[in-house]
C-alpha positions as protocol buffer text, in pm:
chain_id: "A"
residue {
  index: 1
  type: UNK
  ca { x: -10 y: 2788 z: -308 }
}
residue {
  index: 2
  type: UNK
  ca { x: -248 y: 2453 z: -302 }
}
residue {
  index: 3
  type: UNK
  ca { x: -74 y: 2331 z: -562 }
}
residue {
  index: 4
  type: UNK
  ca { x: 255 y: 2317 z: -336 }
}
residue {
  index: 5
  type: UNK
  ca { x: 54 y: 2144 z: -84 }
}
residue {
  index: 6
  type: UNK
  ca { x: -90 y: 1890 z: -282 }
}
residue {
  index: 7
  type: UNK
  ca { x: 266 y: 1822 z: -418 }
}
residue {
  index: 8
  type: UNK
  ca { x: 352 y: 1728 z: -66 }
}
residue {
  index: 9
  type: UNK
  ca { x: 101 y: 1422 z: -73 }
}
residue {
  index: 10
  type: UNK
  ca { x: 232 y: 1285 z: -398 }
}
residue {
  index: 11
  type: UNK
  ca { x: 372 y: 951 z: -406 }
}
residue {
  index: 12
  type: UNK
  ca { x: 667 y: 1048 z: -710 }
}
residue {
  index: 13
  type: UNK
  ca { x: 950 y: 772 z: -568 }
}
residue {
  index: 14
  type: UNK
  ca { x: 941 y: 402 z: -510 }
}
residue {
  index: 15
  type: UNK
  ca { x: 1124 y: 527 z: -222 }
}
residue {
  index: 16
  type: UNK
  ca { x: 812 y: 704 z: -100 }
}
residue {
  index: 17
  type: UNK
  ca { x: 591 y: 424 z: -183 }
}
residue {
  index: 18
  type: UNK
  ca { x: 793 y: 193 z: 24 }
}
residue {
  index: 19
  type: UNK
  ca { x: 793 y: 380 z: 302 }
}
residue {
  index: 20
  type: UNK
  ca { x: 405 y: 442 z: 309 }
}
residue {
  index: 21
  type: UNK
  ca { x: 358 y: 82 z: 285 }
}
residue {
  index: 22
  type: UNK
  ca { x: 591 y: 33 z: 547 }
}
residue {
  index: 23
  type: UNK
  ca { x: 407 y: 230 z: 763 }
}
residue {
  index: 24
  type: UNK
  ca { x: 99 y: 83 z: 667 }
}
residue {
  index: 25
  type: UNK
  ca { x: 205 y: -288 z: 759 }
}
residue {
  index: 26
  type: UNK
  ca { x: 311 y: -124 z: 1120 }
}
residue {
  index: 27
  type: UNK
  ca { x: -39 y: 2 z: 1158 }
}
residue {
  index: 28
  type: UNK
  ca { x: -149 y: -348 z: 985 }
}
residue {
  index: 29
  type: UNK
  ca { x: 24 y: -559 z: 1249 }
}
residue {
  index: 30
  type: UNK
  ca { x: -39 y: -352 z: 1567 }
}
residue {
  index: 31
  type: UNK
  ca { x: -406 y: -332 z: 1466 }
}
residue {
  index: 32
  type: UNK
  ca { x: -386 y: -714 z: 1412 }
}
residue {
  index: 33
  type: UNK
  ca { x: -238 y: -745 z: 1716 }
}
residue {
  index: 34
  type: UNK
  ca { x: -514 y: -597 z: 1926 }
}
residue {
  index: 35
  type: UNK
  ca { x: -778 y: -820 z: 1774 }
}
residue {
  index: 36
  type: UNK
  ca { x: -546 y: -1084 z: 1860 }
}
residue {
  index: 37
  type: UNK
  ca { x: -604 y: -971 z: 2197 }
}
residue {
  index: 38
  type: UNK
  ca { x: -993 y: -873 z: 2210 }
}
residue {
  index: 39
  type: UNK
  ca { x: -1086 y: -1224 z: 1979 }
}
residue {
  index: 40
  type: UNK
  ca { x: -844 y: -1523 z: 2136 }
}
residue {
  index: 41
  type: UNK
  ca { x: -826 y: -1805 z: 1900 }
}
residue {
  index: 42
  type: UNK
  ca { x: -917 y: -1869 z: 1580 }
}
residue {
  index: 43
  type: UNK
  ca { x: -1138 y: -1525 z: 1502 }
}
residue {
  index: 44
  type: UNK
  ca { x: -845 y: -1321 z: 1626 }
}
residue {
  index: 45
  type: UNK
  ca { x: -613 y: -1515 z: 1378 }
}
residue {
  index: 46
  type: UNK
  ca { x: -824 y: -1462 z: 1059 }
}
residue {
  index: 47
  type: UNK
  ca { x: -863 y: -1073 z: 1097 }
}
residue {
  index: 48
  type: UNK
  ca { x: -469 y: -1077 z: 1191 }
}
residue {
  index: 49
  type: UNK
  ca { x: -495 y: -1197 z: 894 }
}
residue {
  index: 50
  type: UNK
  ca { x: -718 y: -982 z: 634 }
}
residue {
  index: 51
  type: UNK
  ca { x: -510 y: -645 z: 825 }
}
residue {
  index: 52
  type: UNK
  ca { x: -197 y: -787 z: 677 }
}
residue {
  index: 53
  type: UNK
  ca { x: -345 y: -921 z: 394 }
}
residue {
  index: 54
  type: UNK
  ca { x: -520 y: -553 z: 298 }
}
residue {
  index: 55
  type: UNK
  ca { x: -93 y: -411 z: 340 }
}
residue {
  index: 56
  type: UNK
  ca { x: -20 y: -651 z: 64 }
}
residue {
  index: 57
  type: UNK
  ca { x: -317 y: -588 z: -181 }
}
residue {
  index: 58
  type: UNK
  ca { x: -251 y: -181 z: -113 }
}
residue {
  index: 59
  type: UNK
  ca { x: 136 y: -206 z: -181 }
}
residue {
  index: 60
  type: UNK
  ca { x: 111 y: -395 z: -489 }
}
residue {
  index: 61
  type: UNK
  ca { x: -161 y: -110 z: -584 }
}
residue {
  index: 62
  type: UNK
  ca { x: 62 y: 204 z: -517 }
}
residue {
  index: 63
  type: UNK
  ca { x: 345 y: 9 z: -668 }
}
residue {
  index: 64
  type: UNK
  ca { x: 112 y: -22 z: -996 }
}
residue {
  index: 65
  type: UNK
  ca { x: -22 y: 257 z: -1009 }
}
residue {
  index: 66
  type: UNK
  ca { x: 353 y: 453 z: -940 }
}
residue {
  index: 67
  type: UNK
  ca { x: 512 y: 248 z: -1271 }
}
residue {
  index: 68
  type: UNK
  ca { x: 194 y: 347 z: -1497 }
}
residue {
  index: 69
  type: UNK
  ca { x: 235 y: 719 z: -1407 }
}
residue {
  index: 70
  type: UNK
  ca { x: 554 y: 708 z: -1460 }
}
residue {
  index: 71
  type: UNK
  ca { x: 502 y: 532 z: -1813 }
}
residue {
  index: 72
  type: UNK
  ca { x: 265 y: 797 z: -1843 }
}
residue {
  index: 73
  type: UNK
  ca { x: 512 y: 1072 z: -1834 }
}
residue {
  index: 74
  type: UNK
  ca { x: 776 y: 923 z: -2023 }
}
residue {
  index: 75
  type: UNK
  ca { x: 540 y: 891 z: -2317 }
}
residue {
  index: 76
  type: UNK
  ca { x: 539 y: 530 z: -2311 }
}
residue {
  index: 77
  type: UNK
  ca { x: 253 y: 269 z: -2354 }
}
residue {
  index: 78
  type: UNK
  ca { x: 97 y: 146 z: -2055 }
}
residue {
  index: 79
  type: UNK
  ca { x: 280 y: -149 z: -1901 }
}
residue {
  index: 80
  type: UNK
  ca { x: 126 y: -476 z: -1958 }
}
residue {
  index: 81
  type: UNK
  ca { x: -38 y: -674 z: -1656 }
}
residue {
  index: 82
  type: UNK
  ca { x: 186 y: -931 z: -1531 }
}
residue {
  index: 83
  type: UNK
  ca { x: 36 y: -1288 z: -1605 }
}
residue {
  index: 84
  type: UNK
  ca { x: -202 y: -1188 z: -1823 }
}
């Protein structure tokens, strides 16, 4: 019975992942939007700044981590890091 639960919280699609990160860069920019509020200026900017720039670092995470599972299960090598 867990193990249908857990299922539920499984990122399998990129479908899935973009939606996730899609709601994380709504949470991203109205969180960046109160600082913009609280810290006027400059301050306000830069941690506008790190909350979308933490949605961008995340996404390209799940989106790794999604393709090497899924190399994973199709008996494949890893893929190779891009640029490396």
């Amino acid at each position: 019975m867990l193990g249908k639960i857990a299922r539920l919280f499984l990122i399998k699609t990129r479908f899935e992942a973009f939606a996730i990160i899609y709601a994380l860069a709504l949470g991203a920019v109205e969180r960046g939007h109160v600082y913009l509020t609280q810290y006027p200026g400059f301050g306000g900017k830069l941690l506008f700044l790190a909350c979308t720039g933490a949605v961008f670092m995340a996404g390209a995470k799940i989106l790794d981590a999604l393709r090497y599972e899924h190399a994973q299960r199709n008996g494949s090598a890893a893929p190779a890091a891009a640029g490396g």
